[in-house]
VOGU-3710 file (C-alpha; in Angstrom, 3 decimals, decimal comma):
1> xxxxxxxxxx> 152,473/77,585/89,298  148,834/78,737/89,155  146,333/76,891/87,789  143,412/78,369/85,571  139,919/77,310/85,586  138,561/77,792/81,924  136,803/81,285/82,604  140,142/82,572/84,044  141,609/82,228/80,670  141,825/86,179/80,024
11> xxxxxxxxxx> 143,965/87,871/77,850  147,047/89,287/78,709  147,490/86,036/80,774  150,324/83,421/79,878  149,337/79,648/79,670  151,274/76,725/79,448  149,573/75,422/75,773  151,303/72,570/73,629  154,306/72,470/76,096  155,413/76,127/75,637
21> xxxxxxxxxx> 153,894/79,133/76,834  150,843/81,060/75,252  149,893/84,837/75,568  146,365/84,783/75,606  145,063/87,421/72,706  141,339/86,805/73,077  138,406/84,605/74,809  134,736/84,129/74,469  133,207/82,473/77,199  129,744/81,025/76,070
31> xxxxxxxxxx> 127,100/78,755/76,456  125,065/76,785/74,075  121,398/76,064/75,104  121,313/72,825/77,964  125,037/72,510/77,935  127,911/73,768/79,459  129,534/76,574/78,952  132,844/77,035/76,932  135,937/79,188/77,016  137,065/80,116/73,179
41> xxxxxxxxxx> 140,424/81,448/73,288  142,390/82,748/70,451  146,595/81,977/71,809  149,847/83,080/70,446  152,883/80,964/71,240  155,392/82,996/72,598  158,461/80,311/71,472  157,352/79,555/67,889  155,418/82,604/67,174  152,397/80,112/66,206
51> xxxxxxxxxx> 148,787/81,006/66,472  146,300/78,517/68,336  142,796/78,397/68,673  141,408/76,002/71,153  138,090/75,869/73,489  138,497/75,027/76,952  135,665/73,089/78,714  134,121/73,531/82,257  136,037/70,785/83,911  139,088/72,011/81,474
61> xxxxxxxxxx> 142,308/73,846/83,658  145,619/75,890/81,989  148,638/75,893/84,201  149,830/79,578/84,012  153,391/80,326/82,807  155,579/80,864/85,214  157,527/83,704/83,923  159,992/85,803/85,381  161,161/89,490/84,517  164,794/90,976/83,870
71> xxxxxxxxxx> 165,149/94,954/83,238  167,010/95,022/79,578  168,290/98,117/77,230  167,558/98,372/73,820  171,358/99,118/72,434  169,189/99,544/68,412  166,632/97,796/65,983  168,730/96,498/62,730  166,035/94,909/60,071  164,301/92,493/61,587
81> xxxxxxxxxx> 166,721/92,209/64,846  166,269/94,105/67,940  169,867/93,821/69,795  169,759/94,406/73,737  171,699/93,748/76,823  170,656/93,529/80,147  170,738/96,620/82,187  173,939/97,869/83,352  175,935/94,685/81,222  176,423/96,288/78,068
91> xxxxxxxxxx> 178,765/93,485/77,274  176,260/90,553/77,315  174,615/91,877/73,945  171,602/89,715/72,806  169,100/89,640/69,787  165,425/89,054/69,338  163,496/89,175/66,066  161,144/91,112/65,563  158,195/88,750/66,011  159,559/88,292/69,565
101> xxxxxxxxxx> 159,472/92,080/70,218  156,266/92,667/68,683  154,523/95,393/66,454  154,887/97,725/69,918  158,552/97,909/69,173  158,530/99,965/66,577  157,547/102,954/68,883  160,442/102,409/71,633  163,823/104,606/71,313  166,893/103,525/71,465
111> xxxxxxxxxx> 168,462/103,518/75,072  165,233/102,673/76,296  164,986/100,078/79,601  162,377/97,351/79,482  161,108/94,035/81,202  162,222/90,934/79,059  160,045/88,193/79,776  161,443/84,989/81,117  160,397/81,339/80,499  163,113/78,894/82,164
121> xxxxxxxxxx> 165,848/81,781/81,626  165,071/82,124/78,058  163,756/85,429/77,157  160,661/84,639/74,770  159,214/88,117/74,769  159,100/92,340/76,001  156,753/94,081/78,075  156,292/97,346/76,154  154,667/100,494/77,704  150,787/100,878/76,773
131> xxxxxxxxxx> 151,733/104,580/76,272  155,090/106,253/75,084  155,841/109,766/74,052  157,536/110,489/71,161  159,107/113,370/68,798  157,611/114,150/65,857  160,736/113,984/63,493  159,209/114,735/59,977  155,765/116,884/59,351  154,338/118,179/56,494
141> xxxxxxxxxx> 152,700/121,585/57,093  148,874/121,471/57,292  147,133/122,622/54,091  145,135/125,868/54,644  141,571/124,625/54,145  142,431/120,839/54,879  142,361/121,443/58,530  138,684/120,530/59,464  138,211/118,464/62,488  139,245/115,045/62,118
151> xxxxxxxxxx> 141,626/115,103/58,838  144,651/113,578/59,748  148,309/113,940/58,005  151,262/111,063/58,325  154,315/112,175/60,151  157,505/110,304/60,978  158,737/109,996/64,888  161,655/110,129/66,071  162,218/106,226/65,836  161,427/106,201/62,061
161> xxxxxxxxxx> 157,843/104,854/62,411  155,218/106,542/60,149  151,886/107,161/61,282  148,935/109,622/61,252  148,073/112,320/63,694  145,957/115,554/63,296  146,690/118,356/61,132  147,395/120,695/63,775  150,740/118,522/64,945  154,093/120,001/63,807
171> xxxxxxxxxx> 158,161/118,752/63,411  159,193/118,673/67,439  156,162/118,071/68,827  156,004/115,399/71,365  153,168/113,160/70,835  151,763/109,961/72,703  150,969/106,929/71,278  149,349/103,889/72,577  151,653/101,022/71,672  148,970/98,667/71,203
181> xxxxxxxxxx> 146,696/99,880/68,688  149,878/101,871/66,825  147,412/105,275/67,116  147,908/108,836/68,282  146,702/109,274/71,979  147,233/113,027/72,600  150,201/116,240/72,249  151,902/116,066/74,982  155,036/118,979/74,313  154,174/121,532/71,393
191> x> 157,265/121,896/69,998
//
C-alpha cells in the first residue's frame, strides 16, 4: 500500500479516509503567509456515497486504496439499478445503484465491458471511458434560420440520455461524448 504525502493527494487518486476508501474529486494546495502549507481536498466515499472535506497538513500522509480491477458486462440499467456480471459469467448477475455507477453511466450501452473497481473483493465503483461514441436515436430537424454557429438542439442517444449537440447533428449520427462533463465532444459517423 502506498503512502501519500499531503501534496500527492490529487484527484482521481483513491485514499483510505474514515476507514473506507475516498476518490479524491478536488485539492488546493496552499500556503498562508509564515506557515506551512496545506492540502484542501474535497473526497467522495466510494462505500457510503458521503462527501468529505478535510485539509491535510505538511507532516499529514493518506494510505492509498489498494484497489483491484475485474472486467464486468453491463447485462441493462433498470431505475436506479445497474445489473452486471462479470465477463464471460453471465450467471453471477450483480447490481449497483446508481450512485455507485456514477452520472458517466448514463452514456454506456448495454453489452458494454468495463473495469469494476475492487476494495477487499467488494466492488465499490466503475471505471467509465472519458470518451464514448454514441447514436443519435431521436433529432429534431434544424430550423432554417436557427442554425447560426453555436445554437444547439437536444437529441436523445441511443441509451435514452438527452442532451444537446449542434444543429447540424441528425437521427443516426454517431456522436462522442466526454463522460465526465455529460457534453458533446465531436461527429464521429454522419449518419
Amino acid at each position: 500500500m502506498a503512502v501519500l504525502s499531503y501534496n500527492e493527494i490529487t484527484p482521481k487518486k483513491v485514499i483510505i479516509y474514515n476507514d473506507e476508501p475516498c476518490i479524491v474529486l478536488s485539492y488546493h494546495v496552499f500556503r498562508k503567509q509564515q506557515r506551512k502549507p496545506v492540502n484542501i481536498t474535497k473526497l467522495k466515499g466510494l462505500k457510503s456515497g458521503r462527501a468529505y472535506e478535510n485539509t491535510f497538513h505538511v507532516n499529514e500522509t493518506a494510505d492509498e486504496a489498494d484497489l483491484e480491477t475485474k472486467k464486468i458486462t453491463l447485462i441493462y440499467r433498470k431505475g436506479d439499478e445497474y445489473w452486471f456480471h462479470p465477463v464471460g459469467k453471465p450467471s453471477e448477475r450483480f447490481s449497483l445503484t446508481a450512485d455507485l455507477v456514477g452520472e458517466a453511466g448514463q452514456f454506456i450501452k448495454d453489452r458494454s465491458d468495463l473495469d469494476a473497481l475492487l476494495f477487499d473483493d467488494e466492488v465499490i465503483g466503475v471505471k467509465i471511458p472519458i470518451k464514448v461514441e454514441l447514436k443519435v436515436k431521436e433529432a429534431m430537424e434544424a430550423v432554417k434560420g436557427n442554425t447560426s454557429s453555436g445554437a444547439q438542439k437536444e437529441v436523445t442517444l441511443e441509451t435514452g440520455t438527452k442532451i444537446m449537440v449542434p444543429m447540424f447533428i441528425g437521427e443516426g449520427d454517431i456522436v462522442a461524448i466526454n463522460t465526465e462533463t455529460g457534453l458533446y465532444a465531436e461527429r464521429i459517423e454522419k449518419a
